[in-house]
Residue, then its C-alpha position, 0 to 999 in steps of 0.5 A: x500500500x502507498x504510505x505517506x511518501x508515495x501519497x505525497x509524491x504524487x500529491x505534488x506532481x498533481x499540482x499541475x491540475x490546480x485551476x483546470x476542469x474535470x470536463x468528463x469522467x469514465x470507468x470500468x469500475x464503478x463499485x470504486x465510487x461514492x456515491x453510485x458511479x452515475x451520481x458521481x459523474x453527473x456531479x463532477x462534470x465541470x468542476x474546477x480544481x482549486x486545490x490538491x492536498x495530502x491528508x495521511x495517505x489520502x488524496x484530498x481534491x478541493x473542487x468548485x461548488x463545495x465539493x471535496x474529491x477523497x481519494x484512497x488508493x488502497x493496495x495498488x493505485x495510483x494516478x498517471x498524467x497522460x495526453x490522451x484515452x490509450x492506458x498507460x498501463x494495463x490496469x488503467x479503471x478510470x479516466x478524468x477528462x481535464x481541460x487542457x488536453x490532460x488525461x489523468x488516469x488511475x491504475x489499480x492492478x486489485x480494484x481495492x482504490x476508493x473514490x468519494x465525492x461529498x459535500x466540503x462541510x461533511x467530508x471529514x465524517x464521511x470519509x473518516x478523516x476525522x478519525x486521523x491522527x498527528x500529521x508527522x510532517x506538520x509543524x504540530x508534530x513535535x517530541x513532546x507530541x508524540x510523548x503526549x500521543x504514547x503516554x498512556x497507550x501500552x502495546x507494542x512500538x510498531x503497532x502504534x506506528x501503524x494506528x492511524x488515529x495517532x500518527x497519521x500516514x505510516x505503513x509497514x515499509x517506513x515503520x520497519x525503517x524506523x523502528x531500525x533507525x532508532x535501535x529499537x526493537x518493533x516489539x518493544x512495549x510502549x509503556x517501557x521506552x526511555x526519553x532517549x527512546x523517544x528522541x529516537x523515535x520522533x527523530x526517525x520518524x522525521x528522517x524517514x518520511x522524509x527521505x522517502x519523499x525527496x527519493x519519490x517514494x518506495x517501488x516494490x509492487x505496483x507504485x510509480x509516480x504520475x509518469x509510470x516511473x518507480x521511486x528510488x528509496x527501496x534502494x536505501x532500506x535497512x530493515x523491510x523485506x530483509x530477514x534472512x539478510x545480513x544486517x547492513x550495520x553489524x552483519x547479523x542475520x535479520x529476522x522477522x516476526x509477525x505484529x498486528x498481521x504484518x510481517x516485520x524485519x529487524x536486526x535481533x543485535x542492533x534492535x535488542 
């Protein structure tokens, strides 16, 4: 699933969308809409783009007439800009006619993306951002933040790194990399971290997330930016998908447990 980095890419190279129309829309999935596929249609012609923002791995489109365009790409999706109908890939659900001669397309390999249109006063509730937490990436994220978000929770590190109602945005690739960033163990219990724990972790948080944005994000699977092409930081990983791999800080075979039903890697000698 794209997570913050990725979501953020492409959020920022859909900036060139700001100020056109959605002329038309069409689509051979229409269980992906909010509402039914006709009434999304018929609402969305001819509204203008007036602004594209990142909200944890959502994609909020701010649209004339009060209209807020939320969308979640789930597993595999993703937008490409293009100049016409041909698919740039062959998982292409749905086309955006945009004025200007673009044509933004959606790939989704699983059909799992959601689109929602609804009214701006409503969006929050209806879409769940509401329930969202802490941007880690907004000047309102800071250490004592974060101290104050953990300091009555108990369970283990990366379960809390992945609750979305706390810290908004992270997924099972940038939690592994933190969690190794910081030296500490992913199923560490909360309630037993030391301060320097949490300079750590508010730190590699940052690091982390943002190195995953200035690398376009991280390509394993089906992501690309809105060019079709992959992004670079899956060549700087420390800790995900490397168990059974020697550690690249001290040489000792990584490993890998399960918590909260993801498969996690972790150095047992640099994150005891």
């Amino acid at each position: 699933m794209p997570e913050l980095p990725e979501v953020e890419t492409q959020v920022r190279d859909l900036q060139a969308l700001v100020g056109r129309k959605i002329l038309d829309l069409t689509s051979d999935t229409p269980k992906s809409f909010r509402p039914d596929f006709k009434e999304f249609q018929r609402k969305i012609r001819n509204k203008k783009i007036l602004a594209i923002e990142r909200r944890a791995k959502f994609i909020v489109f701010t649209l004339s007439q009060n209209l807020k365009l939320v969308v979640h790409f789930r597993m595999t999706g993703h937008f490409l800009l293009a100049q016409d109908f041909i698919p740039l890939e062959k998982a292409i659900r749905h086309f955006f006619k945009i004025s200007g001669g673009i044509v933004l397309q959606f790939s989704d390999i699983r059909k799992f993306g959601t689109l929602v249109l609804c009214e701006e006063k409503s969006h929050l509730k209806v879409c769940g951002l509401a329930k969202l937490g802490v941007e880690p990436l907004g000047e309102s994220f800071t250490l004592p933040v974060l101290r104050e978000i953990l300091q009555n929770k108990k369970g283990k590190l990366k379960a809390a790194l992945l609750d979305q109602t706390l810290v908004a945005g992270i997924g099972n690739i940038y939690a592994d990399e933190i969690c190794f960033g910081a030296s500490l163990h992913p199923a560490s219990l909360i309630q037993n971290l030391e301060p320097q724990d949490f300079k750590n972790l508010f730190q590699e948080i940052k690091k982390q997330l943002r190195k995953g944005v200035r690398n376009r994000g991280t390509t394993i699977g089906e992501y690309r930016d809105t060019r079709g092409r992959g992004g670079k930081n899956q060549n700087t990983l420390m800790a995900y998908k490397r168990h059974g791999l020697p550690c690249k800080i001290c040489g000792t075979k990584m490993r890998k447990i399960k918590i909260v039903q993801r498969t996690t890697s972790f150095c047992p000698k640099c994150q005891k």
